[in-house]
C-alpha atoms as an extended CHARMM CRD file, in Angstrom:
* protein
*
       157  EXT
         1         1  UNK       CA             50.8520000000      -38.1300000000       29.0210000000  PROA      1               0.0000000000
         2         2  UNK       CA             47.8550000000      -40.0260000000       30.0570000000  PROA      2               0.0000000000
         3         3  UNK       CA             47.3980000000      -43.6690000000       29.1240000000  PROA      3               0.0000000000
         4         4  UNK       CA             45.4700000000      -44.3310000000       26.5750000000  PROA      4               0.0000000000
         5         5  UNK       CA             45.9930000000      -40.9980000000       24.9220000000  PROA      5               0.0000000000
         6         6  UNK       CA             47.9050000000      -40.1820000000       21.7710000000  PROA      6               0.0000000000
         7         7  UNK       CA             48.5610000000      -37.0300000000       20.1260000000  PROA      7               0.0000000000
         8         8  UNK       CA             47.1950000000      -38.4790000000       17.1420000000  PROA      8               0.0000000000
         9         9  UNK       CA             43.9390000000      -38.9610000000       19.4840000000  PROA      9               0.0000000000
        10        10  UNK       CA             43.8130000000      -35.1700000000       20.2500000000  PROA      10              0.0000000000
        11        11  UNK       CA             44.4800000000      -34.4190000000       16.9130000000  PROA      11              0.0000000000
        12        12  UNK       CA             41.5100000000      -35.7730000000       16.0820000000  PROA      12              0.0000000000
        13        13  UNK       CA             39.3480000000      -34.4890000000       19.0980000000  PROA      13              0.0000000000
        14        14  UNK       CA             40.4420000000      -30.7410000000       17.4720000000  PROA      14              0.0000000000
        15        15  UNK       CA             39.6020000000      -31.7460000000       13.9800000000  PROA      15              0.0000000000
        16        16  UNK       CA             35.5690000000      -32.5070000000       15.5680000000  PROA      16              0.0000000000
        17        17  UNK       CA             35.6970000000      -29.1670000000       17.6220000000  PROA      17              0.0000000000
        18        18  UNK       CA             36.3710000000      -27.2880000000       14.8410000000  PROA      18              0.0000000000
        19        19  UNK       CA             33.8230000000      -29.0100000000       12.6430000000  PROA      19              0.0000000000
        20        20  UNK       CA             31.1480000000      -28.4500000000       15.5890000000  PROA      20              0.0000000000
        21        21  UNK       CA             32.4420000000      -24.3800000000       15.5190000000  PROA      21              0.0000000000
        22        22  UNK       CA             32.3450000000      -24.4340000000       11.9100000000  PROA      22              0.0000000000
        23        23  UNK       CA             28.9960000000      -25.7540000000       11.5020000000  PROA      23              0.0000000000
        24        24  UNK       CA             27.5390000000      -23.3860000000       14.2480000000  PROA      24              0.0000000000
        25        25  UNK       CA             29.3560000000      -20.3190000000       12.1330000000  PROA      25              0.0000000000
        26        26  UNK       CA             27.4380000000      -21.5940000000        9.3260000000  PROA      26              0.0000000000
        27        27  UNK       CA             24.0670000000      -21.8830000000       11.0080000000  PROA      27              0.0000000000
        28        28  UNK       CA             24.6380000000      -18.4760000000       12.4100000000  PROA      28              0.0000000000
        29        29  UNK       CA             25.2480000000      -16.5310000000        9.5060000000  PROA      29              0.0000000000
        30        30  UNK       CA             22.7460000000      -18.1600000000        7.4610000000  PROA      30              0.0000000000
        31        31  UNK       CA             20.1360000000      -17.5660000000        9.7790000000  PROA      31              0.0000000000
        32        32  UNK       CA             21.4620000000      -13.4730000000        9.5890000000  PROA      32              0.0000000000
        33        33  UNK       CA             21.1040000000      -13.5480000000        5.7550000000  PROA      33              0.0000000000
        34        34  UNK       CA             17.4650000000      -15.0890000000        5.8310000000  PROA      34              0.0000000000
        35        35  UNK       CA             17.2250000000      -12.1630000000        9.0290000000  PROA      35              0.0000000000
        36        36  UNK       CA             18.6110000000       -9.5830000000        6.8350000000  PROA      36              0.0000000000
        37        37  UNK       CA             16.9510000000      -10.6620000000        3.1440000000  PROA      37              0.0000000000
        38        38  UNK       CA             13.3510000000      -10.7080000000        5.1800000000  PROA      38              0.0000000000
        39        39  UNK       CA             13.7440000000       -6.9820000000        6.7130000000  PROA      39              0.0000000000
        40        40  UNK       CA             14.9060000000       -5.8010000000        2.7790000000  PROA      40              0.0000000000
        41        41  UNK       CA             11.7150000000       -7.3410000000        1.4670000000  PROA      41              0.0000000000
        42        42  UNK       CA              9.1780000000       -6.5360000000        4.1300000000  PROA      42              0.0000000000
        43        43  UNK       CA             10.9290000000       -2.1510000000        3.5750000000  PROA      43              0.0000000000
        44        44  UNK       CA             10.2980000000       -2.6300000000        0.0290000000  PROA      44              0.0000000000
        45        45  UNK       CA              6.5720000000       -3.8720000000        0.0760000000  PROA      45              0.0000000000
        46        46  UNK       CA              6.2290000000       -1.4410000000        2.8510000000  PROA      46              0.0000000000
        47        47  UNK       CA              7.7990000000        1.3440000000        0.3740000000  PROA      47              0.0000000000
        48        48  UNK       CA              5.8100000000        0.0280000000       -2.6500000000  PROA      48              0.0000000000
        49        49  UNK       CA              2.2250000000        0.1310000000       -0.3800000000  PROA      49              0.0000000000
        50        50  UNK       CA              3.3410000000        3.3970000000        0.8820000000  PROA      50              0.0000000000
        51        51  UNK       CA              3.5480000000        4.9960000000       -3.1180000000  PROA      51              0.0000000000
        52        52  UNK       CA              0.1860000000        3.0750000000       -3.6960000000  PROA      52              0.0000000000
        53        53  UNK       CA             -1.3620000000        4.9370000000       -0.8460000000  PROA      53              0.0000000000
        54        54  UNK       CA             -0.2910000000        8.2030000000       -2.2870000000  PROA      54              0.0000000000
        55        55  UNK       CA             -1.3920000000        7.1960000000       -5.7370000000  PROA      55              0.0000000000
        56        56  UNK       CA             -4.7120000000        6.3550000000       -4.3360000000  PROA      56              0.0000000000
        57        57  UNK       CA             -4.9650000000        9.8350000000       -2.4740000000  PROA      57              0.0000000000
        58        58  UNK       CA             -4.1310000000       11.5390000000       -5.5190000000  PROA      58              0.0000000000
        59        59  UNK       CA             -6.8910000000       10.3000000000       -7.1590000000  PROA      59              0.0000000000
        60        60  UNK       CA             -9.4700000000       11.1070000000       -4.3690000000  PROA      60              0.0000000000
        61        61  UNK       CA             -7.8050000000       14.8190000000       -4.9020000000  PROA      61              0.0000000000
        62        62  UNK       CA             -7.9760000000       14.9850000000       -7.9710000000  PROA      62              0.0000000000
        63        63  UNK       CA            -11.6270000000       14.2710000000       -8.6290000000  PROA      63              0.0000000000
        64        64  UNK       CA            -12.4910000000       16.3260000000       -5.3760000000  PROA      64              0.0000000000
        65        65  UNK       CA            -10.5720000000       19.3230000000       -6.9020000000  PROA      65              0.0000000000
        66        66  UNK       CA            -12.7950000000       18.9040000000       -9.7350000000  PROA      66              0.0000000000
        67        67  UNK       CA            -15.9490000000       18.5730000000       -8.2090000000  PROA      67              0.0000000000
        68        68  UNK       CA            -15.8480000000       21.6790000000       -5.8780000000  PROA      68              0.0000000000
        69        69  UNK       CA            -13.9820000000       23.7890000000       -8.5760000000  PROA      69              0.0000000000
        70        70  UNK       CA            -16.0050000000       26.8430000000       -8.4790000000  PROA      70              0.0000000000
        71        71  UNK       CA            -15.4750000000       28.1840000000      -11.9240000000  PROA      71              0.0000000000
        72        72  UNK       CA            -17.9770000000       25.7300000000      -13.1860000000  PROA      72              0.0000000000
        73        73  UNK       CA            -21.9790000000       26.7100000000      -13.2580000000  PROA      73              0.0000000000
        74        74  UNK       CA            -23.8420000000       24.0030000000      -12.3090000000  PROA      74              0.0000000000
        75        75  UNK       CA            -20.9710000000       23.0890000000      -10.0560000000  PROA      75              0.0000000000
        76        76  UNK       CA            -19.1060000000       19.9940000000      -11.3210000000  PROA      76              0.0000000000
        77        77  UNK       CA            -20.2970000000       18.1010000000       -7.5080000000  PROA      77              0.0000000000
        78        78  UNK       CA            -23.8740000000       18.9720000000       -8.5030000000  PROA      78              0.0000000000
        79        79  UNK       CA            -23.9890000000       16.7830000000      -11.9580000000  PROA      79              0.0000000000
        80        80  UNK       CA            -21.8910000000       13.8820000000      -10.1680000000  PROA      80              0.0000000000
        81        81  UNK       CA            -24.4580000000       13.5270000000       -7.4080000000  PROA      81              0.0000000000
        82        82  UNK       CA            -27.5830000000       13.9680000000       -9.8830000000  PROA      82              0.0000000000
        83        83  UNK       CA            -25.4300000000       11.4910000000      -12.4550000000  PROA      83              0.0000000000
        84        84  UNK       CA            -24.2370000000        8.8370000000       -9.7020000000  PROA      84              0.0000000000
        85        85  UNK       CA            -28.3480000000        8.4960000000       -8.4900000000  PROA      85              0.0000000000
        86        86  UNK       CA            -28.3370000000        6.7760000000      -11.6840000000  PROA      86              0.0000000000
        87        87  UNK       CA            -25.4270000000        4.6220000000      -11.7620000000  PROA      87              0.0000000000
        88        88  UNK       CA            -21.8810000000        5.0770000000      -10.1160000000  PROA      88              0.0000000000
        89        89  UNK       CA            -19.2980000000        6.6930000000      -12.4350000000  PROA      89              0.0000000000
        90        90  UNK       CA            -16.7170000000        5.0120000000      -13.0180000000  PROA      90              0.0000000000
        91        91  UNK       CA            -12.9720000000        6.7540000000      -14.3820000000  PROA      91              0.0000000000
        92        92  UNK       CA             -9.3790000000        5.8960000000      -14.8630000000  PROA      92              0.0000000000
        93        93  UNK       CA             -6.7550000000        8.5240000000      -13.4640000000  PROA      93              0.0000000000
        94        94  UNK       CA             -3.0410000000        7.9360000000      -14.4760000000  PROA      94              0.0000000000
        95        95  UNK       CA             -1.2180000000        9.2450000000      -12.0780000000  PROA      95              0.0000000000
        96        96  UNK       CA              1.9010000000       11.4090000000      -13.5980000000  PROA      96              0.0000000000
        97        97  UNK       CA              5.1550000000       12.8040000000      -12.0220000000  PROA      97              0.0000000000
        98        98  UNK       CA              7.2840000000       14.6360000000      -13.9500000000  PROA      98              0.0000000000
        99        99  UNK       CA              5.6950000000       14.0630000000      -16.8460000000  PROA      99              0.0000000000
       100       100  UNK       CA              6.3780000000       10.2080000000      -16.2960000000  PROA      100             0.0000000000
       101       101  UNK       CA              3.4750000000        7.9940000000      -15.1070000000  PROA      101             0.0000000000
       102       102  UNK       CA              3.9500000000        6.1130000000      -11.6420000000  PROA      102             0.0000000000
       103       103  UNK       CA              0.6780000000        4.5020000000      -11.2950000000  PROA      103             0.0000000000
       104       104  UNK       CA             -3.4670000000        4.3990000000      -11.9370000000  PROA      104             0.0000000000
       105       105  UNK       CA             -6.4490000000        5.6160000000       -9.8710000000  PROA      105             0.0000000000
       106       106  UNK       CA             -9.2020000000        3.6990000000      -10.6280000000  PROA      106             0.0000000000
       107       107  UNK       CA            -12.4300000000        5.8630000000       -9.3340000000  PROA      107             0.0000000000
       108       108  UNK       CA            -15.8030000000        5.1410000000       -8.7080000000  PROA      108             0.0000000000
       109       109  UNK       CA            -18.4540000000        7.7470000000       -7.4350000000  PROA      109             0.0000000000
       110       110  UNK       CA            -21.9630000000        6.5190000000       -6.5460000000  PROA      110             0.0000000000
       111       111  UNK       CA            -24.4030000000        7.6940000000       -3.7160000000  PROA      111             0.0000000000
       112       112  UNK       CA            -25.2440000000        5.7620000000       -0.5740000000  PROA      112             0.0000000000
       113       113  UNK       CA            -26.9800000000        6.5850000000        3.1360000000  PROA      113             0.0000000000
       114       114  UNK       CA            -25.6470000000        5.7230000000        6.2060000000  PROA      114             0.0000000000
       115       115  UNK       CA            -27.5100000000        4.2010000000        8.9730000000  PROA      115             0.0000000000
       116       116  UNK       CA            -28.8650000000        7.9780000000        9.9320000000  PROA      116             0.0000000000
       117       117  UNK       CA            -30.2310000000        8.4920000000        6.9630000000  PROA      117             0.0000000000
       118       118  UNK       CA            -27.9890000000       11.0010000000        5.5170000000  PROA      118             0.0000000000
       119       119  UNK       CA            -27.4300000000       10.8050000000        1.8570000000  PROA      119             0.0000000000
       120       120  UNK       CA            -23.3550000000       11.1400000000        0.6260000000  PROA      120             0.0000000000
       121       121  UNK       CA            -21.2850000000       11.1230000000       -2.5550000000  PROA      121             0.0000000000
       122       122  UNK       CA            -18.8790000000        8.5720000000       -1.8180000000  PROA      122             0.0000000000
       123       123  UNK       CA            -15.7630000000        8.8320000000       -4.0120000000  PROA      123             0.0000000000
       124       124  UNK       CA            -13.0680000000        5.3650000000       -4.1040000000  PROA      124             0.0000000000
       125       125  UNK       CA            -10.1210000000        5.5650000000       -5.4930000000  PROA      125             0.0000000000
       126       126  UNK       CA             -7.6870000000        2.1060000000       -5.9340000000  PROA      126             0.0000000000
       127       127  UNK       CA             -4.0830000000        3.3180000000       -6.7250000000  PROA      127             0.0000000000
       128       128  UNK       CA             -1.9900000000        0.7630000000       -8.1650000000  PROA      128             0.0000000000
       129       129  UNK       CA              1.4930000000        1.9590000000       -9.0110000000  PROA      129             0.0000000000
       130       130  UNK       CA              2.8140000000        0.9380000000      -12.9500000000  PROA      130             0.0000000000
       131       131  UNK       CA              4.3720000000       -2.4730000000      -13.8420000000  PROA      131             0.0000000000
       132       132  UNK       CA              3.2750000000       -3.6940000000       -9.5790000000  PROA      132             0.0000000000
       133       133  UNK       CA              0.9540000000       -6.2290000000       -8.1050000000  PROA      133             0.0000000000
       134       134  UNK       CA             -0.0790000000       -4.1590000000       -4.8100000000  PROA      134             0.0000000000
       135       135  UNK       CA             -3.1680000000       -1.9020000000       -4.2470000000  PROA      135             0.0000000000
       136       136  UNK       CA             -4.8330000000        0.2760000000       -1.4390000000  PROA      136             0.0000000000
       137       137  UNK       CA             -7.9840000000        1.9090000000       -1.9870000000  PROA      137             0.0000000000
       138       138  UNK       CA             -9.1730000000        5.1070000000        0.1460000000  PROA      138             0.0000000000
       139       139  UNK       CA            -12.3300000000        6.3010000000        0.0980000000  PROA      139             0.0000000000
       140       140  UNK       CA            -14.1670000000       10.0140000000        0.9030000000  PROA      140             0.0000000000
       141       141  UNK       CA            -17.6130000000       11.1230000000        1.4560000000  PROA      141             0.0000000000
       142       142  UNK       CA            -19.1170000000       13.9250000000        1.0720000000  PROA      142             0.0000000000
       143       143  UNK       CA            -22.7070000000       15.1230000000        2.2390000000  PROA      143             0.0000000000
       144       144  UNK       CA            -24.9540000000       15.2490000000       -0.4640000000  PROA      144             0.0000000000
       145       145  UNK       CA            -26.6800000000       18.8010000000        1.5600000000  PROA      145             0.0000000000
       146       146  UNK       CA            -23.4620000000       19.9370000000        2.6570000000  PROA      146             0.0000000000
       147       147  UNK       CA            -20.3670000000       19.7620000000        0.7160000000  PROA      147             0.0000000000
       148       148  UNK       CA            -18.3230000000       21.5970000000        3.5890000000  PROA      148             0.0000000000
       149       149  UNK       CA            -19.1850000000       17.7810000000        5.5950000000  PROA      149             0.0000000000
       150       150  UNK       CA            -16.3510000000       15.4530000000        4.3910000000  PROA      150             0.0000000000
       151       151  UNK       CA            -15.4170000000       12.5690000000        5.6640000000  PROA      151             0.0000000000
       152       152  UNK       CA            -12.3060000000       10.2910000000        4.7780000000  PROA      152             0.0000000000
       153       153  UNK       CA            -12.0600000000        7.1310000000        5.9980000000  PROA      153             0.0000000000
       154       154  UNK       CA             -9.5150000000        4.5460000000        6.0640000000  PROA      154             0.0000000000
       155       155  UNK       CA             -7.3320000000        2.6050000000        3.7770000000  PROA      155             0.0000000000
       156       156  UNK       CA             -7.8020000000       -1.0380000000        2.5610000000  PROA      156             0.0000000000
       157       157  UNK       CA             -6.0240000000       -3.8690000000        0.5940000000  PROA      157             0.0000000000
């Protein structure tokens, strides 16, 4: 034994080394759980704006189903654009499957001109899923002279 040094001493000097492991355990494994907890929420927003989306996109189908149906005379698209010169319409889609509701589309048709002077039917559609905060809205155009010309363009917040 050295002088100066009692196993009592070294007793001690374990007892502070395994209060410095313990303590670096803990810091470890909490910082894994905040790790961990963050990646669960950041897939479940990511999985709730996903739905949205498609919520959204069913609404822009829906109404564009409508509008180019063919077994209406004058076609359905024809009274939207000659009724959104006036005013944009404005309609509330719920959004079913399986007979159960999962969301909204909240749609609004008016007419505007781009920068070349082309004239369009512009059709939004905001899903927002039932009972959640989130939304995405998706918009399509469609040429006011040409209804083959349709445009979508891309999603927002």
């Amino acid at each position: 034994m050295r002088a100066g040094s009692s196993p009592t001493n070294r007793k001690g000097q374990v007892m502070v080394w395994v209060l410095i492991a313990f303590m670096v355990l803990t810091l470890l494994m909490t910082s894994m759980a905040f790790v961990v907890r963050q990646g669960i929420f950041e897939t479940q927003k990511q999985e709730e704006r996903l739905q949205t989306y498609y919520v959204a996109l069913s609404g822009i189908d829906l109404v564009y189903a409508a509008l180019m149906d063919p077994a209406y005379n004058p076609k359905y698209i024809e009274v939207a654009i000659s009724s959104a010169k006036a005013q944009p319409i404005t309609e509330t889609i719920p959004v079913e499957i399986g007979g159960k509701q999962v969301g909204t589309a909240e749609i609004i048709i008016d007419i505007i001109t781009d920068e070349e002077s082309v004239s369009w039917l512009r059709i939004r559609s905001t899903g927002q899923l039932t009972g959640k905060d989130t939304k995405v809205t998706t918009t399509m155009r469609i040429n006011t002279r040409n209804f083959n010309q349709v445009v979508r363009e891309k999603v927002t917040n």
